[in-house]
PDB file of N, CA, C and O in Angstrom:
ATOM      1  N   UNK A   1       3.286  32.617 123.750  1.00  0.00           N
ATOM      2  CA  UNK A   1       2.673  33.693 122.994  1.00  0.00           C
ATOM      3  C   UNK A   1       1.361  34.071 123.683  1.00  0.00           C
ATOM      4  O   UNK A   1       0.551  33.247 124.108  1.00  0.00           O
ATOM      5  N   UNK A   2       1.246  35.261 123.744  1.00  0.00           N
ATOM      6  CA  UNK A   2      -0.154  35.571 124.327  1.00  0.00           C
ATOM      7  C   UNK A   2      -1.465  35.457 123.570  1.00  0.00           C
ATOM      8  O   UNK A   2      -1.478  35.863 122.408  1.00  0.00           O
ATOM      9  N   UNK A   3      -2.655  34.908 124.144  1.00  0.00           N
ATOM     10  CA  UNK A   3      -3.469  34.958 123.399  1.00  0.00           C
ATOM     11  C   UNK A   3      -4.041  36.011 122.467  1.00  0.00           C
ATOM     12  O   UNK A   3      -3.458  37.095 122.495  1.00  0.00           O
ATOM     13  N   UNK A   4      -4.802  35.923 121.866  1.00  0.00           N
ATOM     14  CA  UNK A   4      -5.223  37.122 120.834  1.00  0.00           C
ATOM     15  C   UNK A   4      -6.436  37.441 121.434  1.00  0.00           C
ATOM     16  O   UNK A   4      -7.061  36.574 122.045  1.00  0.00           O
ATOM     17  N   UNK A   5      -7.102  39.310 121.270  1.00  0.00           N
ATOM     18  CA  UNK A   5      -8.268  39.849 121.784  1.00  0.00           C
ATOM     19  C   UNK A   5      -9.740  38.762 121.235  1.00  0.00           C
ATOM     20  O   UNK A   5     -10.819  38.616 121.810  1.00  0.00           O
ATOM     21  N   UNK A   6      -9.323  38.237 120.138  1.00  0.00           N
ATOM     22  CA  UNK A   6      -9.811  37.563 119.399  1.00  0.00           C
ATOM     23  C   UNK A   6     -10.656  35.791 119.540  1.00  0.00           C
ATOM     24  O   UNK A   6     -10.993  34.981 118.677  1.00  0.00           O
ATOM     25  N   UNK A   7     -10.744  35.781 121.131  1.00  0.00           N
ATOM     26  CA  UNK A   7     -10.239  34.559 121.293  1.00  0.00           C
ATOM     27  C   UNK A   7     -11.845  33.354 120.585  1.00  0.00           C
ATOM     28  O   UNK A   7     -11.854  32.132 120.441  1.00  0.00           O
ATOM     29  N   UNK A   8     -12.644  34.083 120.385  1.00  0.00           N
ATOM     30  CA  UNK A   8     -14.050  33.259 119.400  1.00  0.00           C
ATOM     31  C   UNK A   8     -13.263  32.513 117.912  1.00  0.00           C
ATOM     32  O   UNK A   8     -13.360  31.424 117.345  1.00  0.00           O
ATOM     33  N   UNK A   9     -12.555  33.636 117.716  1.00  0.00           N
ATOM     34  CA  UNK A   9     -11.838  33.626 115.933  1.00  0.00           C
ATOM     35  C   UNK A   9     -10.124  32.528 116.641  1.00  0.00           C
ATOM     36  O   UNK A   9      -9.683  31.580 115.991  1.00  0.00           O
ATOM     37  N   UNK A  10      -9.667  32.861 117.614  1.00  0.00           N
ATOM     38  CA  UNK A  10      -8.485  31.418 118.015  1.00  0.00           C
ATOM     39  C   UNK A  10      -9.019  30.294 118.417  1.00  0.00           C
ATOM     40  O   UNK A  10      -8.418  29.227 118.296  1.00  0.00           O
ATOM     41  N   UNK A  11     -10.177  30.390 118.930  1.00  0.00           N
ATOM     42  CA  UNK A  11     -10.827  29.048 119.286  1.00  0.00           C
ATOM     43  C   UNK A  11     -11.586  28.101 118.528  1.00  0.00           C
ATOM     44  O   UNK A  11     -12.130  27.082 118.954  1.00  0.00           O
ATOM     45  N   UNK A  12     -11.562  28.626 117.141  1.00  0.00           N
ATOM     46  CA  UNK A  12     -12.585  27.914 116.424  1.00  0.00           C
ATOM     47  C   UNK A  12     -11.884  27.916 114.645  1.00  0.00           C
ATOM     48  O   UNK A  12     -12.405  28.423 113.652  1.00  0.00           O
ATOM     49  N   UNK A  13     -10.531  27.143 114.743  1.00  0.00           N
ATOM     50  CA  UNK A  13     -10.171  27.341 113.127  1.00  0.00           C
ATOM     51  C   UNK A  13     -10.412  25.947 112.245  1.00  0.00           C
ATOM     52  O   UNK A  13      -9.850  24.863 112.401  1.00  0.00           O
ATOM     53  N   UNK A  14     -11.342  26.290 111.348  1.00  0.00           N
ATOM     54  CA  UNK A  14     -12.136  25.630 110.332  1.00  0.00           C
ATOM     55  C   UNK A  14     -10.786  25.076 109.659  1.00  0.00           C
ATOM     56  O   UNK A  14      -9.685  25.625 109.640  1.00  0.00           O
ATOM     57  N   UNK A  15     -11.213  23.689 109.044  1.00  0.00           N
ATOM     58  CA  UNK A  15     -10.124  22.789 108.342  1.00  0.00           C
ATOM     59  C   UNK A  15      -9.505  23.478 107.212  1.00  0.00           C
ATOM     60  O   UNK A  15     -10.244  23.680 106.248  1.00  0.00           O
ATOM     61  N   UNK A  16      -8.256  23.889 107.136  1.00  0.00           N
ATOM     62  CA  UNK A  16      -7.801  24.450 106.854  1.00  0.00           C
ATOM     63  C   UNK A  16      -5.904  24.111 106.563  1.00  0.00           C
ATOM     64  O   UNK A  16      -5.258  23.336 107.268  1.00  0.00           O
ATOM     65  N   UNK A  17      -5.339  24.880 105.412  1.00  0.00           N
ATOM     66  CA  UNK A  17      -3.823  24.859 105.593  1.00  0.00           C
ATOM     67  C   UNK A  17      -3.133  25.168 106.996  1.00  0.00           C
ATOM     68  O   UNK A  17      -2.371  24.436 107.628  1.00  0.00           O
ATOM     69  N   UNK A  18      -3.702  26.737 107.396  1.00  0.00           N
ATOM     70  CA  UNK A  18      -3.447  27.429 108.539  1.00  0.00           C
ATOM     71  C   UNK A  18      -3.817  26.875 109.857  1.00  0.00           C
ATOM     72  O   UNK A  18      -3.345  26.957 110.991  1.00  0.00           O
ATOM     73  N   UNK A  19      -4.801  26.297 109.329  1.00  0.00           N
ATOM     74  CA  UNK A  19      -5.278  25.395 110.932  1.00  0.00           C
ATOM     75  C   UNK A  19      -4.171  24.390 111.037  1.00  0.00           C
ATOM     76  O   UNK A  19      -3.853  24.192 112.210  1.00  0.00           O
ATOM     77  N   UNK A  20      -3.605  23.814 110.308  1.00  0.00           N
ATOM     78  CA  UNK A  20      -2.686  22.512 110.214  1.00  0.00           C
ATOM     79  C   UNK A  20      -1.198  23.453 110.602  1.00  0.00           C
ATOM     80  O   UNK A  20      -0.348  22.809 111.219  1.00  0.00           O
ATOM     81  N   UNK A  21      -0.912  24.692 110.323  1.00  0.00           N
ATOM     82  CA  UNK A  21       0.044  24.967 110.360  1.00  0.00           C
ATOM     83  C   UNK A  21       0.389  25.624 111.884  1.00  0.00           C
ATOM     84  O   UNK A  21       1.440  25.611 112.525  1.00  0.00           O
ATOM     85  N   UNK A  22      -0.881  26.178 112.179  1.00  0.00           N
ATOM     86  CA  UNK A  22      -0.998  26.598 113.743  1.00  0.00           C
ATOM     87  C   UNK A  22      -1.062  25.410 114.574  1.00  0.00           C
ATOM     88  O   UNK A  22      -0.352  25.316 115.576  1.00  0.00           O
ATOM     89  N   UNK A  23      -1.896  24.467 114.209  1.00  0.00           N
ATOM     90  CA  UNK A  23      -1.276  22.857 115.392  1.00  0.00           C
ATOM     91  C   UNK A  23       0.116  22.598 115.081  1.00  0.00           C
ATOM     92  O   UNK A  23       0.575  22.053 116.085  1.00  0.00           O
ATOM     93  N   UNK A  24       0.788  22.680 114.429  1.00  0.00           N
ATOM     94  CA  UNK A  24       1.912  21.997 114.595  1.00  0.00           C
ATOM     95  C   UNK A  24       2.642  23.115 114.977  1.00  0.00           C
ATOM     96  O   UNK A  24       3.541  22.686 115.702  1.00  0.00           O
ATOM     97  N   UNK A  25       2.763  24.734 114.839  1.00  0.00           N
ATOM     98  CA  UNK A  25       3.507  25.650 115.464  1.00  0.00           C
ATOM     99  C   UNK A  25       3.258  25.365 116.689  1.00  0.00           C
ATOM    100  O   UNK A  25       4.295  25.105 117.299  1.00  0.00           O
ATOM    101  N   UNK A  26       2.087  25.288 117.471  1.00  0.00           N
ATOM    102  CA  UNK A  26       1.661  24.894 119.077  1.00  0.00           C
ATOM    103  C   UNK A  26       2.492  23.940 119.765  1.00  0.00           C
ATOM    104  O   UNK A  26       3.090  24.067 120.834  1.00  0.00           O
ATOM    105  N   UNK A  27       2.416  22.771 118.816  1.00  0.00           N
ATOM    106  CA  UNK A  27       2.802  21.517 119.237  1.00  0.00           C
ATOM    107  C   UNK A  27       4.635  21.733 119.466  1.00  0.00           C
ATOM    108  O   UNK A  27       5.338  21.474 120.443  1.00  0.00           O
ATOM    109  N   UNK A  28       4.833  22.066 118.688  1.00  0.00           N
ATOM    110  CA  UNK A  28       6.675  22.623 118.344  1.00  0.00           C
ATOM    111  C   UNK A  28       7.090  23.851 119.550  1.00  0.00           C
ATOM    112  O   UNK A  28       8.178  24.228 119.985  1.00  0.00           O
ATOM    113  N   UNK A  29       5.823  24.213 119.812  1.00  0.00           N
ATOM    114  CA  UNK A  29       6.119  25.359 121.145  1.00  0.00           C
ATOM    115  C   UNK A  29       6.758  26.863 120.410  1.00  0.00           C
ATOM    116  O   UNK A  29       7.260  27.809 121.016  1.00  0.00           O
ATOM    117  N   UNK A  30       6.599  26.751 119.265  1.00  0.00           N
ATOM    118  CA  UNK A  30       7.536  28.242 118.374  1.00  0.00           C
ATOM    119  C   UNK A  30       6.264  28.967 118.326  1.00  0.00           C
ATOM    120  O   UNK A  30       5.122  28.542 118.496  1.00  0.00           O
ATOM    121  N   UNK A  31       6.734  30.271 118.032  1.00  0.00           N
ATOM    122  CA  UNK A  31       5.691  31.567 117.566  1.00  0.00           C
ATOM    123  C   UNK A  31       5.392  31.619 116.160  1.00  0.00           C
ATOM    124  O   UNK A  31       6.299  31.270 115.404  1.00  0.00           O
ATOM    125  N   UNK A  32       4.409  31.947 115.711  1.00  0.00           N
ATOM    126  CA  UNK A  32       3.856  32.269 114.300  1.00  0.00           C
ATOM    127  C   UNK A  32       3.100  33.582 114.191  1.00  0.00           C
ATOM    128  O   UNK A  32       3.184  34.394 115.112  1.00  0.00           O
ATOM    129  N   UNK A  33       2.506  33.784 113.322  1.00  0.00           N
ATOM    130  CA  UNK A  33       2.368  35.363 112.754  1.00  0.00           C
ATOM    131  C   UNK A  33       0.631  35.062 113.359  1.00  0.00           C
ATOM    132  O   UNK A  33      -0.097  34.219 112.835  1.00  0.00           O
ATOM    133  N   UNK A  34       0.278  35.793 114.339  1.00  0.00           N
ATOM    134  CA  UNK A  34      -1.351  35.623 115.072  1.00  0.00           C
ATOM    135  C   UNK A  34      -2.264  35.675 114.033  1.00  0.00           C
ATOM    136  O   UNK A  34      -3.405  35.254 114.222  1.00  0.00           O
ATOM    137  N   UNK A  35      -1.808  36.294 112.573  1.00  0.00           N
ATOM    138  CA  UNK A  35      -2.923  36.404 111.735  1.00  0.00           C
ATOM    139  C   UNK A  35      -2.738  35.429 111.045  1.00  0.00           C
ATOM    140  O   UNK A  35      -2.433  35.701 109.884  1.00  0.00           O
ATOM    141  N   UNK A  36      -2.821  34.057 111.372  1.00  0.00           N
ATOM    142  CA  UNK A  36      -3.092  32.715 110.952  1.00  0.00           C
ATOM    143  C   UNK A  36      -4.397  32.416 111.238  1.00  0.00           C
ATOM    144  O   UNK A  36      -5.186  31.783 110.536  1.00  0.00           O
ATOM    145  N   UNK A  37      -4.667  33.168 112.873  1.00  0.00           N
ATOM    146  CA  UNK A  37      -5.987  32.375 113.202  1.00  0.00           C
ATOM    147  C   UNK A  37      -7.259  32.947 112.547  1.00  0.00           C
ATOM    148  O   UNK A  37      -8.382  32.513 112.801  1.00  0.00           O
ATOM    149  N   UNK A  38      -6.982  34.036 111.613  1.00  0.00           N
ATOM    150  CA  UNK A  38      -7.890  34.893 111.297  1.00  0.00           C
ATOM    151  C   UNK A  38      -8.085  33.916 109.644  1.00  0.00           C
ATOM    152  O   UNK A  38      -9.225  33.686 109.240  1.00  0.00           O
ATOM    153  N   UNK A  39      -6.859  33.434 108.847  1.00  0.00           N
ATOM    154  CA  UNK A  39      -7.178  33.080 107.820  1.00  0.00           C
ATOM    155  C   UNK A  39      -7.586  31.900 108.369  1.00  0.00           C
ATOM    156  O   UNK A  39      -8.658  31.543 107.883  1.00  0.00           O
ATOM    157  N   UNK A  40      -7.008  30.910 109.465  1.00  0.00           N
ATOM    158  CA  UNK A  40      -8.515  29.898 109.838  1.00  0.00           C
ATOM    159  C   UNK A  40      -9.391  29.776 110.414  1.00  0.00           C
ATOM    160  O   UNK A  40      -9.813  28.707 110.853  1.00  0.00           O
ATOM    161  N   UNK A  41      -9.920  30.956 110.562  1.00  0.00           N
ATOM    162  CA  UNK A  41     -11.383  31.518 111.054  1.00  0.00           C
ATOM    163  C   UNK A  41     -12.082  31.355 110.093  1.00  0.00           C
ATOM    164  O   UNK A  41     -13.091  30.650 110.110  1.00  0.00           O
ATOM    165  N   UNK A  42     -11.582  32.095 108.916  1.00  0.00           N
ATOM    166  CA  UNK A  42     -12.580  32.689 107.446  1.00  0.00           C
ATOM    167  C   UNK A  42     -11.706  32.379 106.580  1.00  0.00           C
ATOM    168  O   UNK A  42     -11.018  33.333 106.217  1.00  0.00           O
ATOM    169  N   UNK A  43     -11.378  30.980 105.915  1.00  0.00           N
ATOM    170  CA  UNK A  43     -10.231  30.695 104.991  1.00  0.00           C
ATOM    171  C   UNK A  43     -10.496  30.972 103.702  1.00  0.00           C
ATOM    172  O   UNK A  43      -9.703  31.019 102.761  1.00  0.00           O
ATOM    173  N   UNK A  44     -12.194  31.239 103.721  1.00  0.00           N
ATOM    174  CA  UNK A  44     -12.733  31.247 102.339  1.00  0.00           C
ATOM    175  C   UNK A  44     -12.296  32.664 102.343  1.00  0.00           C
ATOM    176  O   UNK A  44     -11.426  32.812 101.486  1.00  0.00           O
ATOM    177  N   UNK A  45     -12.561  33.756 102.970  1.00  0.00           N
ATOM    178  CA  UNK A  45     -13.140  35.176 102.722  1.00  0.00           C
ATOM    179  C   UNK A  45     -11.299  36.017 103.245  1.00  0.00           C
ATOM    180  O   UNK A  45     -11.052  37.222 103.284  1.00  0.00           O
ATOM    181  N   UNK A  46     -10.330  34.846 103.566  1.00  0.00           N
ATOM    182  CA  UNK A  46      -9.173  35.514 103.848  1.00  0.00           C
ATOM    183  C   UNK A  46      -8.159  35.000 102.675  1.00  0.00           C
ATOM    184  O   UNK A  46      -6.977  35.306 102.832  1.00  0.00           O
ATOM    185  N   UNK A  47      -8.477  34.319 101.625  1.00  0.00           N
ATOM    186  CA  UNK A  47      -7.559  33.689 100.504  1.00  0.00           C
ATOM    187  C   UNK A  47      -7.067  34.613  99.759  1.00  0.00           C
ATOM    188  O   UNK A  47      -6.019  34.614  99.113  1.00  0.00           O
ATOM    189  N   UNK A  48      -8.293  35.828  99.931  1.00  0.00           N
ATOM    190  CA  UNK A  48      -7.698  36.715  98.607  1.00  0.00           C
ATOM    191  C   UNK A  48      -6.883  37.447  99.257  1.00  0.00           C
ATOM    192  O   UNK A  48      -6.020  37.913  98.513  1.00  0.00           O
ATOM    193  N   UNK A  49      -6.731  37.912 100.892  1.00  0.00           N
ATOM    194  CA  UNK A  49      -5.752  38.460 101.473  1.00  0.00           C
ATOM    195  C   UNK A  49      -4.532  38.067 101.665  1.00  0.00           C
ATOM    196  O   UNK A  49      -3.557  38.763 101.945  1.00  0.00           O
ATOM    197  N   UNK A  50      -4.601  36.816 101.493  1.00  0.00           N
ATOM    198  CA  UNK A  50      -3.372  36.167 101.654  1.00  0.00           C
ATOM    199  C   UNK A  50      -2.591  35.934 100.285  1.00  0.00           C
ATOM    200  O   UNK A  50      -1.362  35.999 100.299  1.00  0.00           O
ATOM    201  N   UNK A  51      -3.186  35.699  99.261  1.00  0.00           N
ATOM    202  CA  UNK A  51      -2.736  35.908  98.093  1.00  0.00           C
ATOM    203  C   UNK A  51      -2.019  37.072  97.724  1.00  0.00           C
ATOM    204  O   UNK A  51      -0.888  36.953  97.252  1.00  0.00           O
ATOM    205  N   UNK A  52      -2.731  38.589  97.938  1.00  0.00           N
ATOM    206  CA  UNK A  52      -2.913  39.816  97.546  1.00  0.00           C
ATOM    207  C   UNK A  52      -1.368  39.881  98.744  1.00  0.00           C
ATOM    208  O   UNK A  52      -0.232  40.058  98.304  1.00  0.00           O
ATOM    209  N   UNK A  53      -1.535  39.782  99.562  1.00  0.00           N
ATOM    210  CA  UNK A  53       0.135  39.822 100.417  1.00  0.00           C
ATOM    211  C   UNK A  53       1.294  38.804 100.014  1.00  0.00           C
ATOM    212  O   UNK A  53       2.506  38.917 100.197  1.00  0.00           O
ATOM    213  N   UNK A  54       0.584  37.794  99.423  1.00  0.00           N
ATOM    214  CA  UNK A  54       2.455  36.970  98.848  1.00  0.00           C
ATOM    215  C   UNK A  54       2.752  37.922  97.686  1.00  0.00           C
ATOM    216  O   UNK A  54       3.904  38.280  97.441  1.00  0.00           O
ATOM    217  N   UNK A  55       1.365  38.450  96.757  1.00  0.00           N
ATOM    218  CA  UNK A  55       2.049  39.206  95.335  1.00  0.00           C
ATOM    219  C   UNK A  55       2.661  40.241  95.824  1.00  0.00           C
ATOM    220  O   UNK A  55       3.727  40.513  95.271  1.00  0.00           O
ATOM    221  N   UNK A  56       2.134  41.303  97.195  1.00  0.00           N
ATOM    222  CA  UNK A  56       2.671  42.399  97.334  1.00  0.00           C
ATOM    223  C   UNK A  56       4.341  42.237  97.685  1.00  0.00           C
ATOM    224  O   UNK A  56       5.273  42.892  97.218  1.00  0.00           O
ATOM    225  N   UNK A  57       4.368  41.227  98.585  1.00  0.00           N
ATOM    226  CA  UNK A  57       5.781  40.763  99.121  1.00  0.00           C
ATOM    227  C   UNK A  57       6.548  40.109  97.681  1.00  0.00           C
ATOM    228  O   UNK A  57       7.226  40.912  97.040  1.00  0.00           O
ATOM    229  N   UNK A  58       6.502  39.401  97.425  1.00  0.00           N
ATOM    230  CA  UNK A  58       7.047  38.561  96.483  1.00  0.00           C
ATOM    231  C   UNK A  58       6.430  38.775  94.922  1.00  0.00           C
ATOM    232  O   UNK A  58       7.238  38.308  94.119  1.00  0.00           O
ATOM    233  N   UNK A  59       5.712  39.118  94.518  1.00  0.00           N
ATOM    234  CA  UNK A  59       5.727  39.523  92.847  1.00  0.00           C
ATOM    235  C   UNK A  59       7.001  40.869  92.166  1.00  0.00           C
ATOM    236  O   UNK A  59       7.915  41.580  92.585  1.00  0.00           O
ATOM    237  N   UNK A  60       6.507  40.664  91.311  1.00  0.00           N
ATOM    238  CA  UNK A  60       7.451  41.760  90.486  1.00  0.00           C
ATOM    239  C   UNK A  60       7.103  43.045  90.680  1.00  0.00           C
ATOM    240  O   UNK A  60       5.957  43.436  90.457  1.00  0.00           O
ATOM    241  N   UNK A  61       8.220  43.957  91.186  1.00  0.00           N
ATOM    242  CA  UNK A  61       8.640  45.409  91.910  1.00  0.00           C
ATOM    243  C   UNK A  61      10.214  45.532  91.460  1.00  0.00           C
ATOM    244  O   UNK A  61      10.971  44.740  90.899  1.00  0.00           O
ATOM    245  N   UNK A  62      10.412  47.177  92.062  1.00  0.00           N
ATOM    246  CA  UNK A  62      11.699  47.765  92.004  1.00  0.00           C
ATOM    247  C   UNK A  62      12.466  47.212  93.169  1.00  0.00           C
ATOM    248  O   UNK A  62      13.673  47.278  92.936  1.00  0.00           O
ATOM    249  N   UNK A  63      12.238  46.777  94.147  1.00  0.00           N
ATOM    250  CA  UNK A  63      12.583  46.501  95.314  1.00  0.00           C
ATOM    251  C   UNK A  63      12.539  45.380  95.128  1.00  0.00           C
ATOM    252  O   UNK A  63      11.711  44.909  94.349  1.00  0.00           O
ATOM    253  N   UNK A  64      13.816  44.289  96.088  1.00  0.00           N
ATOM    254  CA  UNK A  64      13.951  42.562  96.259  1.00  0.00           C
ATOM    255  C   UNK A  64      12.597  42.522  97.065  1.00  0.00           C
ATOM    256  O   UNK A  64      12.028  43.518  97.513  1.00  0.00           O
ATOM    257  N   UNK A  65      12.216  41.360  97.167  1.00  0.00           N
ATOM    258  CA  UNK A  65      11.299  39.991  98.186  1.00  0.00           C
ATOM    259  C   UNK A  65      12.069  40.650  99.694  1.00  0.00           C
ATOM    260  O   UNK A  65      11.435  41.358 100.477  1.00  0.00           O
ATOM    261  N   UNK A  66      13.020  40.399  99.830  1.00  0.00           N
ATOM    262  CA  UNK A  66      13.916  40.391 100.922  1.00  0.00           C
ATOM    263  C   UNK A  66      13.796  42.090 101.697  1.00  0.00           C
ATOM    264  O   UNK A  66      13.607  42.378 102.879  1.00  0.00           O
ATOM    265  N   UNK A  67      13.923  42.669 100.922  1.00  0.00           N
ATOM    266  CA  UNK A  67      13.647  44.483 101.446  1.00  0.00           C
ATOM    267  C   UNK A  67      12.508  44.464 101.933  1.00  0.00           C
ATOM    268  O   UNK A  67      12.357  44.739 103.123  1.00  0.00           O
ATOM    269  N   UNK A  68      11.156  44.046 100.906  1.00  0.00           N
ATOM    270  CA  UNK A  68      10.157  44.303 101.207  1.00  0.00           C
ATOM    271  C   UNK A  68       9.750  43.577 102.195  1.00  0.00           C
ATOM    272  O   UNK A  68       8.594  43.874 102.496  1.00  0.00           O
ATOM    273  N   UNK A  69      10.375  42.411 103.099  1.00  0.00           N
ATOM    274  CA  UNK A  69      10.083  41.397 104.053  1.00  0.00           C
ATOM    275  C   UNK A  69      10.586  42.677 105.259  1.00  0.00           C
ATOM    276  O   UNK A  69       9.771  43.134 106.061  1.00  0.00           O
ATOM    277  N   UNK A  70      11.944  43.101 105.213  1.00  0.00           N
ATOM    278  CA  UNK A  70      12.568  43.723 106.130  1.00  0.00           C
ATOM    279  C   UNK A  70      11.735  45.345 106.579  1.00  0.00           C
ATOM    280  O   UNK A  70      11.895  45.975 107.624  1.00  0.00           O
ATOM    281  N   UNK A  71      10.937  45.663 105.526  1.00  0.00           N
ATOM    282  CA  UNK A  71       9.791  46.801 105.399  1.00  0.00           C
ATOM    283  C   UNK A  71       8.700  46.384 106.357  1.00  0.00           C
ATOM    284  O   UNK A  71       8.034  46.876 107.268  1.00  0.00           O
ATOM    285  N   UNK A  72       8.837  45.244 105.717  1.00  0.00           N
ATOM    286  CA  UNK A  72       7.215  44.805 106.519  1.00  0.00           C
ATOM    287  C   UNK A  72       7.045  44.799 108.007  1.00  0.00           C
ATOM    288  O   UNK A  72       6.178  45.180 108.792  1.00  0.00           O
ATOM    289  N   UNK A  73       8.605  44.024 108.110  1.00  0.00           N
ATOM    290  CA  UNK A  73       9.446  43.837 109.808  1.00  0.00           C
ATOM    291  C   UNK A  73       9.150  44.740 110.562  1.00  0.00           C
ATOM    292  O   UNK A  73       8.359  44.553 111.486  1.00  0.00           O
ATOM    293  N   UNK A  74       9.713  45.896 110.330  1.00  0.00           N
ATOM    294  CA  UNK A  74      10.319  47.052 110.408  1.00  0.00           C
ATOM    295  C   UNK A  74       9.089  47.649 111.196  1.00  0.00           C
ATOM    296  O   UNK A  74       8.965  47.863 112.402  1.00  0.00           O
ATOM    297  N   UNK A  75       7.936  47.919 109.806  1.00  0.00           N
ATOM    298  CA  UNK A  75       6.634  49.032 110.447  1.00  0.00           C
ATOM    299  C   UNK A  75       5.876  47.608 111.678  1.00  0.00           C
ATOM    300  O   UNK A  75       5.038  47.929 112.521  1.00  0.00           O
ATOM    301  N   UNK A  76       6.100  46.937 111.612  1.00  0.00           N
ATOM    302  CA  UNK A  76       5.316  45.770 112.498  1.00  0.00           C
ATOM    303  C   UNK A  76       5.829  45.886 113.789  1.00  0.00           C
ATOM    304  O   UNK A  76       5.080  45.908 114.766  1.00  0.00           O
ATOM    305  N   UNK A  77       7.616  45.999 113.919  1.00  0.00           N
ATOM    306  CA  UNK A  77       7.490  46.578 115.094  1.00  0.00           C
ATOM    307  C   UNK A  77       7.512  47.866 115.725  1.00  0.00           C
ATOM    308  O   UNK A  77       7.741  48.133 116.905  1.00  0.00           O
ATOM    309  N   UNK A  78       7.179  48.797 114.551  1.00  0.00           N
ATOM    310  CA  UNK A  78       6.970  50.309 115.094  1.00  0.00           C
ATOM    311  C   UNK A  78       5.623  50.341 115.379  1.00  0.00           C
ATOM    312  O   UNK A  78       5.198  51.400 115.840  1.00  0.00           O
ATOM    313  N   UNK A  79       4.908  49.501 115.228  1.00  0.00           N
ATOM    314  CA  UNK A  79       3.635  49.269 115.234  1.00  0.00           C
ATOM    315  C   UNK A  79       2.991  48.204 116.723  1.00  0.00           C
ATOM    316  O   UNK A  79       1.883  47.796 117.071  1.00  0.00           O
ATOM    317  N   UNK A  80       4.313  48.100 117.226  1.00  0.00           N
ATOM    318  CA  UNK A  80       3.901  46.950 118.239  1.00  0.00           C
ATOM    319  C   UNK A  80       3.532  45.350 117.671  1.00  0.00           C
ATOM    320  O   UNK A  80       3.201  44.747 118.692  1.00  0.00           O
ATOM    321  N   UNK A  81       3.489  44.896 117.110  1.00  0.00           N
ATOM    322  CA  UNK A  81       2.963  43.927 115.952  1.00  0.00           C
ATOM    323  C   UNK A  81       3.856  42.888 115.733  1.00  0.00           C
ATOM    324  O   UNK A  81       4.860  43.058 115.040  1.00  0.00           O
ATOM    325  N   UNK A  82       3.560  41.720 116.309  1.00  0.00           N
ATOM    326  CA  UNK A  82       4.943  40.944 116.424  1.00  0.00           C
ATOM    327  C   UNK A  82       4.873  40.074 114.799  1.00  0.00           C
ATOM    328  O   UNK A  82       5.780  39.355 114.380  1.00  0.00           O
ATOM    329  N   UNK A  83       3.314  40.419 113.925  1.00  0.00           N
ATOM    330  CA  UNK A  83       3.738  39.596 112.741  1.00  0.00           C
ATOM    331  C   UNK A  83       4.380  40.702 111.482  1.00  0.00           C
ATOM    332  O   UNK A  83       4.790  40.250 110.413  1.00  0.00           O
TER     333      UNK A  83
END
């Protein structure tokens, strides 16, 4: 995976879920969504973003969990955006 423009905010993730989840994606050699390193950059000031995106994905709507995953897919790679 290529590094991120970001590399102050990849080089420095504060103890964290995401920090634990990005060492072991590393370690496993698989890809993960780059905006991990941003919620363990700022885990305090990125919780409510990350929250505010499981309700948007997964809370109650007209649309399944599953559509709205394939939505998300979708503009991410019309967007260039591999998360």
């Amino acid at each position: 995976m290529e590094p991120m423009f970001l590399q102050g905010v990849e080089g420095d993730p504060k103890p964290s879920p995401y920090r634990d989840l990005i060492l072991n994606m590393q370690a496993s050699g698989a890809e993960y969504p780059q905006i991990w390193h941003l919620f363990a950059y700022l885990p305090q000031a990125t919780q409510h973003l990350a929250r505010f995106t499981q309700e948007i994905l997964r809370g109650p709507a007209p649309l399944s969990p599953g559509l709205r995953e394939l939505i998300a897919a979708y503009t991410s790679y019309r967007n260039d955006c591999p998360f």
